[in-house]
Structure formats: structure tokens, C-alpha cells
CHARMM internal coordinates of N, CA and C (Angstrom, degrees):
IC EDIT
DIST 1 N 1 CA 1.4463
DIST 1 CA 1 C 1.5285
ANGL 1 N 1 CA 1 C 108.76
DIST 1 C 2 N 1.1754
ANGL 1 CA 1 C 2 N 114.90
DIHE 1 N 1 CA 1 C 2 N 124.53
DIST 2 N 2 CA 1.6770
ANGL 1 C 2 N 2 CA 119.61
DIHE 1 CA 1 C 2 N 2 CA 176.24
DIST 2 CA 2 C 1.2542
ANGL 2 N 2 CA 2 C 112.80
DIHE 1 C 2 N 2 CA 2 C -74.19
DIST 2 C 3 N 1.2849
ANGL 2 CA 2 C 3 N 128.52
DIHE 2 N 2 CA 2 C 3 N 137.21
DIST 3 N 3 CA 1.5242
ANGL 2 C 3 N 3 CA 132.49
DIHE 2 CA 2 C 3 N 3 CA -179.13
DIST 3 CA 3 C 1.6862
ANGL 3 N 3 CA 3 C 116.65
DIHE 2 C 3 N 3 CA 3 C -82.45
DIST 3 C 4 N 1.2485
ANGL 3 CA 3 C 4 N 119.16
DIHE 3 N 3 CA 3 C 4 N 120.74
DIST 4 N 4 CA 1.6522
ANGL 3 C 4 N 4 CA 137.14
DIHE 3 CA 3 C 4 N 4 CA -152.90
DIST 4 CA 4 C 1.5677
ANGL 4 N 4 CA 4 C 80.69
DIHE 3 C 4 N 4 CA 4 C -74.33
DIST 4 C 5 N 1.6785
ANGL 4 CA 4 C 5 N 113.93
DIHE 4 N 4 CA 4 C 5 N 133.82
DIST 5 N 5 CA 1.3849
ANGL 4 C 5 N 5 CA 108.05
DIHE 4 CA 4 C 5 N 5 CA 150.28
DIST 5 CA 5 C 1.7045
ANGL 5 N 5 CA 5 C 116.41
DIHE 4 C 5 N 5 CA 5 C -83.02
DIST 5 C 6 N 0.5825
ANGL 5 CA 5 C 6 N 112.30
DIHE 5 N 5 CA 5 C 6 N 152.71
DIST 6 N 6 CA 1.7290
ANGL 5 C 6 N 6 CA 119.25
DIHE 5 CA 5 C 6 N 6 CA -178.42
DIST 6 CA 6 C 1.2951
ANGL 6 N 6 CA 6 C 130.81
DIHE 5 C 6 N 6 CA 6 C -109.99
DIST 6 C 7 N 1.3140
ANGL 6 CA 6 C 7 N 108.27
DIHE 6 N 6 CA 6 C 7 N -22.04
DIST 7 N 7 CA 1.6634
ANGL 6 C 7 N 7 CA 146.97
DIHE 6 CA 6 C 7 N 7 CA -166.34
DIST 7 CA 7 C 1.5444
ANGL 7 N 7 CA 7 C 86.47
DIHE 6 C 7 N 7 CA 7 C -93.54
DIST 7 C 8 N 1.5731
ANGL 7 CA 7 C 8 N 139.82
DIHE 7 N 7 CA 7 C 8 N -44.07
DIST 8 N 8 CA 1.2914
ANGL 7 C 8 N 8 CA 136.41
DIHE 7 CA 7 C 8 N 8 CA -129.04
DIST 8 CA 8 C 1.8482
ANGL 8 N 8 CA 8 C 71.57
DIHE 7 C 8 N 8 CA 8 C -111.19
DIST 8 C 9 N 0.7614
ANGL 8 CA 8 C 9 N 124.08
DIHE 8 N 8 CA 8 C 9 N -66.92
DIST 9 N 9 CA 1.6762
ANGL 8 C 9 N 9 CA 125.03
DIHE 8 CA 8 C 9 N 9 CA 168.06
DIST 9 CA 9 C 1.6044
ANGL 9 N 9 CA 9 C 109.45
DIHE 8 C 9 N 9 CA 9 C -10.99
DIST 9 C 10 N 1.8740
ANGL 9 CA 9 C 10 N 85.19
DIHE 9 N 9 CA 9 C 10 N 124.98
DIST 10 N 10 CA 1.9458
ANGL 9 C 10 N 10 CA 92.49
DIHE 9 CA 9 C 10 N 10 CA 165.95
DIST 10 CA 10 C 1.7335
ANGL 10 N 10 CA 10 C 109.55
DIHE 9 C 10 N 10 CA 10 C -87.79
DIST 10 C 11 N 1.4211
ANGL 10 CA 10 C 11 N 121.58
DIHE 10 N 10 CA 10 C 11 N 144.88
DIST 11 N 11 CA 1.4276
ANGL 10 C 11 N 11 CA 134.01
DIHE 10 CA 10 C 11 N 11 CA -165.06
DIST 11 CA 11 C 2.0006
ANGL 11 N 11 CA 11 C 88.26
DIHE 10 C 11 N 11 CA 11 C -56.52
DIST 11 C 12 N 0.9931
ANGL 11 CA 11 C 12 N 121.86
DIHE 11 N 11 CA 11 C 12 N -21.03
DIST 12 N 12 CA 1.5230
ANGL 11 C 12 N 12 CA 90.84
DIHE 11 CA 11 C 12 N 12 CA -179.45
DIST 12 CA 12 C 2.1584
ANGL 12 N 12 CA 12 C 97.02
DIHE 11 C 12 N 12 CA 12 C -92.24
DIST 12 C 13 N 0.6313
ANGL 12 CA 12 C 13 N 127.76
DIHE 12 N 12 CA 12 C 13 N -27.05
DIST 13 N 13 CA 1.1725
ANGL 12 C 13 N 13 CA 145.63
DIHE 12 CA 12 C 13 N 13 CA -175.97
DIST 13 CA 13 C 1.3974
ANGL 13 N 13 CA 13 C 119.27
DIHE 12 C 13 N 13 CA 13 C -65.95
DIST 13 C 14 N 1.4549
ANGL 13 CA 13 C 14 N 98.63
DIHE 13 N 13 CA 13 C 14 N -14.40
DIST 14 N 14 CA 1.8957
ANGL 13 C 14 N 14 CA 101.62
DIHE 13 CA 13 C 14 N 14 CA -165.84
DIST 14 CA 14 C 1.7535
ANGL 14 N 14 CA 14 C 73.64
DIHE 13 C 14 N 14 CA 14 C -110.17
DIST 14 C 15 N 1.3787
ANGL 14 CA 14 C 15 N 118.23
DIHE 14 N 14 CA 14 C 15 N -53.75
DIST 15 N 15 CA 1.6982
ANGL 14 C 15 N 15 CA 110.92
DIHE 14 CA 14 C 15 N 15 CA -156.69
DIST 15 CA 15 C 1.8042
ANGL 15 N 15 CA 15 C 93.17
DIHE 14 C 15 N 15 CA 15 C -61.65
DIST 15 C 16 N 0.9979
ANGL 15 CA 15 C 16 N 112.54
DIHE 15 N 15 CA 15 C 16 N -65.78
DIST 16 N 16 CA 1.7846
ANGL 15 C 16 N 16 CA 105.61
DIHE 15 CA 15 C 16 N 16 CA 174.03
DIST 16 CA 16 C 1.2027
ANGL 16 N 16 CA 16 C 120.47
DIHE 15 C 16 N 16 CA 16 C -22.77
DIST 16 C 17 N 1.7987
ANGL 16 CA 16 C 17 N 119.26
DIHE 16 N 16 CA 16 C 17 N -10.75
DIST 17 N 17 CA 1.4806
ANGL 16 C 17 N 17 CA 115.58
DIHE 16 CA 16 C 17 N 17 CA -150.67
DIST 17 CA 17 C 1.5671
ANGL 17 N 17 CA 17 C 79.48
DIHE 16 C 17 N 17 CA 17 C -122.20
DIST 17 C 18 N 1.0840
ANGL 17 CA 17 C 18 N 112.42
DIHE 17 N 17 CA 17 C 18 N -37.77
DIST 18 N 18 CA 1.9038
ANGL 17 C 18 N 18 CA 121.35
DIHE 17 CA 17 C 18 N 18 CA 169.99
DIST 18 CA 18 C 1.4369
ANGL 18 N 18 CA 18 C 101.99
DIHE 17 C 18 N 18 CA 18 C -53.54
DIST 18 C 19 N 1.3512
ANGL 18 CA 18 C 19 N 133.44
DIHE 18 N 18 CA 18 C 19 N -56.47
DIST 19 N 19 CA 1.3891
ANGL 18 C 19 N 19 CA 130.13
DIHE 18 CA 18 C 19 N 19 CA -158.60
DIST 19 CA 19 C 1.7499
ANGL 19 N 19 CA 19 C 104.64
DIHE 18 C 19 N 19 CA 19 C -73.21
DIST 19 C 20 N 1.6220
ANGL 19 CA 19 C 20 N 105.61
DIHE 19 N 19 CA 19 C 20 N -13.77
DIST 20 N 20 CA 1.1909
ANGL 19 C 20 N 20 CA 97.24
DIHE 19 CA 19 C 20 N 20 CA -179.45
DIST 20 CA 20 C 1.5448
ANGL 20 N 20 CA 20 C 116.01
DIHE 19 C 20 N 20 CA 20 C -109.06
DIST 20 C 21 N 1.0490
ANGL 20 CA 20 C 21 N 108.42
DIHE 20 N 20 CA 20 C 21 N -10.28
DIST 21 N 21 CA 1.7819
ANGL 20 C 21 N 21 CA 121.66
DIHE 20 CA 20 C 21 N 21 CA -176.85
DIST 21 CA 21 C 1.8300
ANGL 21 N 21 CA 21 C 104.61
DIHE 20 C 21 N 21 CA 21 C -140.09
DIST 21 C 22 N 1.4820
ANGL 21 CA 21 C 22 N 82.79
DIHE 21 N 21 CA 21 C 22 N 57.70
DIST 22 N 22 CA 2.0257
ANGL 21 C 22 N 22 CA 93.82
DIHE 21 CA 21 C 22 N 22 CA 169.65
DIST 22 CA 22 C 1.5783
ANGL 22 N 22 CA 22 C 102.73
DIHE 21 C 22 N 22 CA 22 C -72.18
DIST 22 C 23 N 1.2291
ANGL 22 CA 22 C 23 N 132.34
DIHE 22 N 22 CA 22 C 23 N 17.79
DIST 23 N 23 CA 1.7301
ANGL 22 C 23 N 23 CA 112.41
DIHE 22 CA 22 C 23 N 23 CA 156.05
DIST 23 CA 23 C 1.5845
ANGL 23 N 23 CA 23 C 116.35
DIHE 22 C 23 N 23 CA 23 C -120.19
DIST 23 C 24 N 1.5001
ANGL 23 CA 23 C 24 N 102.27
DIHE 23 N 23 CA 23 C 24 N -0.20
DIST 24 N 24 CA 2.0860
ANGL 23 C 24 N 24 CA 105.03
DIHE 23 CA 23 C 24 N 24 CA 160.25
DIST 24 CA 24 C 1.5316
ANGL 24 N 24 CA 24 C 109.54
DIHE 23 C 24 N 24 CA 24 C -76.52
DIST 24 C 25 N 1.4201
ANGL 24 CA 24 C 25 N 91.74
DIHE 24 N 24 CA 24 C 25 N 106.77
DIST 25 N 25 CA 1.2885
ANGL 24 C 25 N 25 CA 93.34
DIHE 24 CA 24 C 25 N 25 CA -162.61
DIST 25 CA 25 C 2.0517
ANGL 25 N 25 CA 25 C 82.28
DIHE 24 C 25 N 25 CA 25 C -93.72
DIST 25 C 26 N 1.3425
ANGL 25 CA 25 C 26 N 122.69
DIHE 25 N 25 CA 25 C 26 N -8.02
DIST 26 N 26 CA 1.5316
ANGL 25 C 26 N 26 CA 97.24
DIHE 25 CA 25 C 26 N 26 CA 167.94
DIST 26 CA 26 C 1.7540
ANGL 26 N 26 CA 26 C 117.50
DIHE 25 C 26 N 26 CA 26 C -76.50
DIST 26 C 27 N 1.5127
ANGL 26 CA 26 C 27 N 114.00
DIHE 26 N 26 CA 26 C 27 N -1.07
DIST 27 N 27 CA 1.2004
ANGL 26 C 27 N 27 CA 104.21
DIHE 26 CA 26 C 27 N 27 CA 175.53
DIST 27 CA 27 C 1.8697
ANGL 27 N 27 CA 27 C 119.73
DIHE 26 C 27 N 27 CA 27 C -87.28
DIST 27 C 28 N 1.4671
ANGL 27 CA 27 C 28 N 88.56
DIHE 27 N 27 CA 27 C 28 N -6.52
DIST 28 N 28 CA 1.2598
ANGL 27 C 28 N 28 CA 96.61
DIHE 27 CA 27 C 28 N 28 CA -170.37
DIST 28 CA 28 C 1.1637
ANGL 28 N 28 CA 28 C 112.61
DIHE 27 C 28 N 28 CA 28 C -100.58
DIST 28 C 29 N 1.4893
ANGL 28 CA 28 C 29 N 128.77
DIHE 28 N 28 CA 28 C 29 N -11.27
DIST 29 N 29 CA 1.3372
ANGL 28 C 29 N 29 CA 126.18
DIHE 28 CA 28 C 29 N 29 CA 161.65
DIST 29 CA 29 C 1.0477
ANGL 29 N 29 CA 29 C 120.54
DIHE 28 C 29 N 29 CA 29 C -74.28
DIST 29 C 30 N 1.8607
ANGL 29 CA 29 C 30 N 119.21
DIHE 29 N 29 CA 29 C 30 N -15.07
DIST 30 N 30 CA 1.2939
ANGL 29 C 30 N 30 CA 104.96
DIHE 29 CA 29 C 30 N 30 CA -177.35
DIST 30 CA 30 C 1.6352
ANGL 30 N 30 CA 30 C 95.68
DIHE 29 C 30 N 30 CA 30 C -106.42
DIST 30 C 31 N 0.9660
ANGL 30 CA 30 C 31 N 162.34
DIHE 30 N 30 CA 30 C 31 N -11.42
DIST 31 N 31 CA 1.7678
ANGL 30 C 31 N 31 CA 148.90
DIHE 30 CA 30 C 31 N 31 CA 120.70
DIST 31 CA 31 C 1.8755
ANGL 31 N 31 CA 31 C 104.15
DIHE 30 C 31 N 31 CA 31 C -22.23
DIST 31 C 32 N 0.6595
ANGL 31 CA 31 C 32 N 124.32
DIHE 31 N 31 CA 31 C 32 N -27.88
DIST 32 N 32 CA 1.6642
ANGL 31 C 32 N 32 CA 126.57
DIHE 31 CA 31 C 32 N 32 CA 177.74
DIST 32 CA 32 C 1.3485
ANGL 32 N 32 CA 32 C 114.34
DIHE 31 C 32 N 32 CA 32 C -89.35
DIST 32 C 33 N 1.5637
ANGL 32 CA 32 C 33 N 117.12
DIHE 32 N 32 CA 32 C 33 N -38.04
DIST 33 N 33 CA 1.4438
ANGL 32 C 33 N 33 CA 105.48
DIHE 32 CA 32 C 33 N 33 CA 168.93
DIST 33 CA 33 C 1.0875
ANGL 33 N 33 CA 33 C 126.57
DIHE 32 C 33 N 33 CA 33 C -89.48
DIST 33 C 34 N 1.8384
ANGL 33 CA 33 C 34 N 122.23
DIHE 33 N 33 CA 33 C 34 N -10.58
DIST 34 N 34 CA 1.6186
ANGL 33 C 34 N 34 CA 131.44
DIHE 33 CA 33 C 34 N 34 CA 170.16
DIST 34 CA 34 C 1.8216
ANGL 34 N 34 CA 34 C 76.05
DIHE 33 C 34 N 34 CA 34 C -72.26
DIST 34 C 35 N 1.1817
ANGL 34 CA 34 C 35 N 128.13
DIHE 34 N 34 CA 34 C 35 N -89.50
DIST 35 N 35 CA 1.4817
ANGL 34 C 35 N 35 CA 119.65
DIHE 34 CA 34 C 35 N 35 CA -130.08
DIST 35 CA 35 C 1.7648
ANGL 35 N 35 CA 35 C 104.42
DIHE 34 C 35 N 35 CA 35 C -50.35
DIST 35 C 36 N 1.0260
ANGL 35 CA 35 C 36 N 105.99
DIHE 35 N 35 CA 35 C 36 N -40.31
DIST 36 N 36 CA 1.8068
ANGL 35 C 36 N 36 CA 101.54
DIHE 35 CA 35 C 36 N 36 CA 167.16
DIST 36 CA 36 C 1.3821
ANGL 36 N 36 CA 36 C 107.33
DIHE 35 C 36 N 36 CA 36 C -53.28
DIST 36 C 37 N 1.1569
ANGL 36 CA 36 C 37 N 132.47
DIHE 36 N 36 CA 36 C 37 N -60.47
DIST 37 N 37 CA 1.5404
ANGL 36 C 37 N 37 CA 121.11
DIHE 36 CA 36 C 37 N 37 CA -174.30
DIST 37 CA 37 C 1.2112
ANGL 37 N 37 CA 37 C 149.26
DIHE 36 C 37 N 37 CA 37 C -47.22
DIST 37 C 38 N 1.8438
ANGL 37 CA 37 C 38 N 90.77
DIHE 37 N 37 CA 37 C 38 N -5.71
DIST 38 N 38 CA 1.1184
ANGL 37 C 38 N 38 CA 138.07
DIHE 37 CA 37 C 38 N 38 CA -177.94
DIST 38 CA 38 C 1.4917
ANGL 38 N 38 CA 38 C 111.18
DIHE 37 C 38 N 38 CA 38 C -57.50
DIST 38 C 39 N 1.4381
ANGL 38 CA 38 C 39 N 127.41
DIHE 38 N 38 CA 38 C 39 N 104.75
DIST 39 N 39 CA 1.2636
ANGL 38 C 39 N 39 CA 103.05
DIHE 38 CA 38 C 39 N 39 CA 164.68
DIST 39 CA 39 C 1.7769
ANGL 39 N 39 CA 39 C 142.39
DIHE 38 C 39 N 39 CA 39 C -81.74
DIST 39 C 40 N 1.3156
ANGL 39 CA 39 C 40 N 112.65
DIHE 39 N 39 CA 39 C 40 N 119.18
DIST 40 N 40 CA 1.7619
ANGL 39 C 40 N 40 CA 99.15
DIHE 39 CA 39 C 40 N 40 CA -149.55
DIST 40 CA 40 C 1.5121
ANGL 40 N 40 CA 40 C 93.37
DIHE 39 C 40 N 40 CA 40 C -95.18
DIST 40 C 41 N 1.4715
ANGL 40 CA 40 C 41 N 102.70
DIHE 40 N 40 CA 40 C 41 N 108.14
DIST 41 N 41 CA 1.2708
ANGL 40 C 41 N 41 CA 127.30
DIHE 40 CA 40 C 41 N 41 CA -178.94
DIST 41 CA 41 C 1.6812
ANGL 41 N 41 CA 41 C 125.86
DIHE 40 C 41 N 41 CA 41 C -63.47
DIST 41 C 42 N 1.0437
ANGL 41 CA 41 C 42 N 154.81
DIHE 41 N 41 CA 41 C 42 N 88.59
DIST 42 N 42 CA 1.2653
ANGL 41 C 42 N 42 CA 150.35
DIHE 41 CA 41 C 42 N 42 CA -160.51
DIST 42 CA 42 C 1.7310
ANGL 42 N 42 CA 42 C 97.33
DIHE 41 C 42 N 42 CA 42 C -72.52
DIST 42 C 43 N 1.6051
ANGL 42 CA 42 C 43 N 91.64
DIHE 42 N 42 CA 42 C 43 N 120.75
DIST 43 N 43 CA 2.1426
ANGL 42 C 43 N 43 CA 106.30
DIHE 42 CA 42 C 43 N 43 CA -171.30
DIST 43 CA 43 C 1.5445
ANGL 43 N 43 CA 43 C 96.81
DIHE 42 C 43 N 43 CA 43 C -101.41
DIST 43 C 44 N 1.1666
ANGL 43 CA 43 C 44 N 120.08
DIHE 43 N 43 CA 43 C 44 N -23.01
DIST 44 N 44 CA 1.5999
ANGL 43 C 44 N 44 CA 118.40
DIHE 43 CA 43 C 44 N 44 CA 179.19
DIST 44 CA 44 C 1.5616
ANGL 44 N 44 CA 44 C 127.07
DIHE 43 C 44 N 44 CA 44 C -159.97
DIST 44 C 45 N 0.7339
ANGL 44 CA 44 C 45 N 143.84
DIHE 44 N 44 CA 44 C 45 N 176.38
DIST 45 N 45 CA 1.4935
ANGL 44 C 45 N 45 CA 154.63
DIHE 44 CA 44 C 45 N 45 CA -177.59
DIST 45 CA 45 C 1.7912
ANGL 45 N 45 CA 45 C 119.64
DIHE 44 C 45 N 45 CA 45 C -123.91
DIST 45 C 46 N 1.1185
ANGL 45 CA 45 C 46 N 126.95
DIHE 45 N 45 CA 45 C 46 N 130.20
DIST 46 N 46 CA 1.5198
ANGL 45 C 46 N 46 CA 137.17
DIHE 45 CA 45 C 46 N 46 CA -174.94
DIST 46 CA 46 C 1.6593
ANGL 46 N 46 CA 46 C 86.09
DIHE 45 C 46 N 46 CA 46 C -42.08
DIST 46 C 47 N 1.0849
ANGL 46 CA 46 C 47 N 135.00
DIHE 46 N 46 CA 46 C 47 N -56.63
DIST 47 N 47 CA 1.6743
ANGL 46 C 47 N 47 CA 125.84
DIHE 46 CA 46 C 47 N 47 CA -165.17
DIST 47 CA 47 C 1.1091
ANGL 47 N 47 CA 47 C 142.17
DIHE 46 C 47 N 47 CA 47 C -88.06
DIST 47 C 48 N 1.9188
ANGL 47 CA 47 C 48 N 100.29
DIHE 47 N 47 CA 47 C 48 N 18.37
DIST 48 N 48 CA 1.6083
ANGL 47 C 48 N 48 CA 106.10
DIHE 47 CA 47 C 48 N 48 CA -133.88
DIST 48 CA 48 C 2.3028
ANGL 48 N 48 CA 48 C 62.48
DIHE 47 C 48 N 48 CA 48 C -115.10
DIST 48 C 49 N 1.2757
ANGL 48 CA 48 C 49 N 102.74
DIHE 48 N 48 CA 48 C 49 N 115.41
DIST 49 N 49 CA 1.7095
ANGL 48 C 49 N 49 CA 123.21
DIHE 48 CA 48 C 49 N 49 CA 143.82
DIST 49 CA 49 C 1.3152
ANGL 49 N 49 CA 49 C 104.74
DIHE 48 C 49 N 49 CA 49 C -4.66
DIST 49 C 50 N 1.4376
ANGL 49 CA 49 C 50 N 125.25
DIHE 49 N 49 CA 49 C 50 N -81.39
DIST 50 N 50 CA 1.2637
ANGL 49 C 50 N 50 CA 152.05
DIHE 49 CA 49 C 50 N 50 CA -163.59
DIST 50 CA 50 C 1.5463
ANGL 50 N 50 CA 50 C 91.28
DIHE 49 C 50 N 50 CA 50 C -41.70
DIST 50 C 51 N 0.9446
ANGL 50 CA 50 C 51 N 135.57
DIHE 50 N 50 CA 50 C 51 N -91.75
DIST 51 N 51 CA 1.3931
ANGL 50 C 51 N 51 CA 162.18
DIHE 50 CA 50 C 51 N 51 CA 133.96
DIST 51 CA 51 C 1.7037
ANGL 51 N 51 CA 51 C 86.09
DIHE 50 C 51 N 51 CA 51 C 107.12
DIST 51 C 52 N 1.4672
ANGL 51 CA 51 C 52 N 100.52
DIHE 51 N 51 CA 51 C 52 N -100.88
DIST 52 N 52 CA 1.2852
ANGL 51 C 52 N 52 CA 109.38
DIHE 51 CA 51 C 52 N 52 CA -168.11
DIST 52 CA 52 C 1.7076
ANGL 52 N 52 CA 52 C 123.47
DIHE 51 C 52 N 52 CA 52 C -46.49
DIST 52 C 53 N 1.2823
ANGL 52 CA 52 C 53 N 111.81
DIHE 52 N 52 CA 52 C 53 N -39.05
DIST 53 N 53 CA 1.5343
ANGL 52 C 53 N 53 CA 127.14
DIHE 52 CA 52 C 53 N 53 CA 153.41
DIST 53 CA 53 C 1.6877
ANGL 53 N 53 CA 53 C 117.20
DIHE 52 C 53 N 53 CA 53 C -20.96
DIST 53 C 54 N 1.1973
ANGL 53 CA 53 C 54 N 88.69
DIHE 53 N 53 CA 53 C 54 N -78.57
DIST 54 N 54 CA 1.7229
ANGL 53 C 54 N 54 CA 111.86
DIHE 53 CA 53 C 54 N 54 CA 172.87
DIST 54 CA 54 C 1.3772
ANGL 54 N 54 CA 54 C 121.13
DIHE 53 C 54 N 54 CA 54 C -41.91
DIST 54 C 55 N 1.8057
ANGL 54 CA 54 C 55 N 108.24
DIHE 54 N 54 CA 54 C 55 N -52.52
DIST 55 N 55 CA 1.6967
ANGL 54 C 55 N 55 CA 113.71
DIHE 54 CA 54 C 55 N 55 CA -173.73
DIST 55 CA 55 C 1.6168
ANGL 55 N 55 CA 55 C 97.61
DIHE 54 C 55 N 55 CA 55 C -69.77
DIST 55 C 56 N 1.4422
ANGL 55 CA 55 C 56 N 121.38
DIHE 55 N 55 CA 55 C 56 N -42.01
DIST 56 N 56 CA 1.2267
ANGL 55 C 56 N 56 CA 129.80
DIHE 55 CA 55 C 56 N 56 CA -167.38
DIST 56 CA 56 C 1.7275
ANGL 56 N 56 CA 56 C 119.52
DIHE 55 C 56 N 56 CA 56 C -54.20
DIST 56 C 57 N 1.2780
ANGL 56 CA 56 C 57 N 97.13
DIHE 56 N 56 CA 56 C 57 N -40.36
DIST 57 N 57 CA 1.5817
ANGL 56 C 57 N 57 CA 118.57
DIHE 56 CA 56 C 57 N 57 CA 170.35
DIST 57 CA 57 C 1.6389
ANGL 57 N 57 CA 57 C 98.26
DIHE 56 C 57 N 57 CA 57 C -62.40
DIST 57 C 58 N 1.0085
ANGL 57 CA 57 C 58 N 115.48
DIHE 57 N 57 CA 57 C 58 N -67.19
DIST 58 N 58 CA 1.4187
ANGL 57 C 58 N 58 CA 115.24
DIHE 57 CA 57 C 58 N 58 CA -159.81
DIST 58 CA 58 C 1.7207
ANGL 58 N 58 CA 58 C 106.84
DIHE 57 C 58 N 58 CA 58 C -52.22
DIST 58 C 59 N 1.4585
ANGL 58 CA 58 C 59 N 93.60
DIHE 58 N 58 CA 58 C 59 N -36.89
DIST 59 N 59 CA 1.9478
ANGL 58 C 59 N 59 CA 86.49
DIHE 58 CA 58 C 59 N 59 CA 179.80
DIST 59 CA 59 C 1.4243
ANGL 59 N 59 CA 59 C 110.37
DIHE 58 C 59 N 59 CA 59 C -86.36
DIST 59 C 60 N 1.3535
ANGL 59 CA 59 C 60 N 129.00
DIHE 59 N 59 CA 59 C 60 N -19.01
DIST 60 N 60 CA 1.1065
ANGL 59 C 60 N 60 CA 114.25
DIHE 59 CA 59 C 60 N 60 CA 172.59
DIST 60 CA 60 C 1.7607
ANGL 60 N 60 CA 60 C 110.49
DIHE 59 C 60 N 60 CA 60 C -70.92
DIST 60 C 61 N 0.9723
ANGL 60 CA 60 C 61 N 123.31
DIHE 60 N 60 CA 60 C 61 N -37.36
DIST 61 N 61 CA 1.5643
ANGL 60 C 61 N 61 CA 128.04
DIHE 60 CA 60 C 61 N 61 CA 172.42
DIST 61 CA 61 C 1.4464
ANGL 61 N 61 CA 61 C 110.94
DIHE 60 C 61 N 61 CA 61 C -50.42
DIST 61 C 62 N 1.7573
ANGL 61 CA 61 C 62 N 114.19
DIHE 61 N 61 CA 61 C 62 N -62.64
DIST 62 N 62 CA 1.2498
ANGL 61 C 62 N 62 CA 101.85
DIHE 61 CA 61 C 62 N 62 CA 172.60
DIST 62 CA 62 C 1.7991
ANGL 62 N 62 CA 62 C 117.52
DIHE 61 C 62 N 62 CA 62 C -58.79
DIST 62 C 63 N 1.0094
ANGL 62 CA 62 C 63 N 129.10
DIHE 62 N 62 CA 62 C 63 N -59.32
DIST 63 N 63 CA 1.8601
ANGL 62 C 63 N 63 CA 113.28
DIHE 62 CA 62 C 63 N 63 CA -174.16
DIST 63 CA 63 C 1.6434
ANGL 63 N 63 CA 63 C 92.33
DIHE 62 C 63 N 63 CA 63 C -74.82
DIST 63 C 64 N 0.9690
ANGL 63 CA 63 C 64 N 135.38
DIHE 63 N 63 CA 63 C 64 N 42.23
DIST 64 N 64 CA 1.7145
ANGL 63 C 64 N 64 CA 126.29
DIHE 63 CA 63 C 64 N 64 CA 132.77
DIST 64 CA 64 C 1.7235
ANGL 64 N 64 CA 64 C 100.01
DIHE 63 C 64 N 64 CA 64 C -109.78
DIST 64 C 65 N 0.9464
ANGL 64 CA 64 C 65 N 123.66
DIHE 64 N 64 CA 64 C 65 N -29.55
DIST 65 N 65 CA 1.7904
ANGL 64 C 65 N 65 CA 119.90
DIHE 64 CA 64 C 65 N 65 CA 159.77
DIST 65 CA 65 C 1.3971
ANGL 65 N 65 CA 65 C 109.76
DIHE 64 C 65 N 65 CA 65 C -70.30
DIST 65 C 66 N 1.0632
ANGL 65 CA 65 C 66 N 142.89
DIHE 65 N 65 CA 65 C 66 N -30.70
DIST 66 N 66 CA 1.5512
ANGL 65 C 66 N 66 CA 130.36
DIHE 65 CA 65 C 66 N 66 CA -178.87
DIST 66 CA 66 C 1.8487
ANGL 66 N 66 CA 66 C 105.08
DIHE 65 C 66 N 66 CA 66 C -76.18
DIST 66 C 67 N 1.3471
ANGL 66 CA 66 C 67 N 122.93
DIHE 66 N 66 CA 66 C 67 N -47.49
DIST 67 N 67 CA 0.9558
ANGL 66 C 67 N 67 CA 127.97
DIHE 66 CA 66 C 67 N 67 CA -177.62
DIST 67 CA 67 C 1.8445
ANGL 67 N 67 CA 67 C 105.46
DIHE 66 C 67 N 67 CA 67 C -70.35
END
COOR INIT
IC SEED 1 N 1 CA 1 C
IC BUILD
């Protein structure tokens, strides 16, 4: 059996690989240490005007990155 790189895997590509091999648990430590590495960026504030503007951008950016 050849050993899967996981590291060489794109983040939609490794979780697809999770949904199909939910008991490698070495694939799942490394989906756990990208999503921590993650820096979770603060896009707005409860008071900030902009508000809805701002969140709106951010999701349209992400589903133009998923696609």
C-alpha cells in the first residue's frame, strides 16, 4: 500500500478524502492543523456602519474561492 501524502492535498481535496476515509485519523490531524493555522481575521465590528457591506463581500469572495 503506498502512503497518501496529505500535505500535497488541496484543503477541498483532503476534506473530500475525510468524507471518504473518516477512520485515517492521520488525515485528520493534518485538516486540524491547517484549519488552526488559520488566521481568523475579524472583517467587522457590531458598530461598524459598513456592517452588512463588509460581511457581504467576504461571502461573496469565499463562494468565488470554492467554485
Amino acid at each position: 500500500m503506498s502512503k497518501i501524502n496529505y500535505t500535497a492535498m488541496m484543503d477541498k481535496e483532503l476534506k473530500e478524502y475525510l468524507l471518504n476515509h473518516r477512520d485515517d485519523k492521520n488525515a485528520l490531524t493534518v485538516y486540524l492543523e491547517r484549519r488552526h493555522q488559520r488566521a481568523n481575521s475579524v472583517i467587522t465590528t457590531v458598530d461598524d456602519p459598513d456592517f452588512d457591506a463588509k460581511i457581504q463581500a467576504v461571502i461573496r469572495q469565499q463562494m468565488k474561492d470554492i467554485s
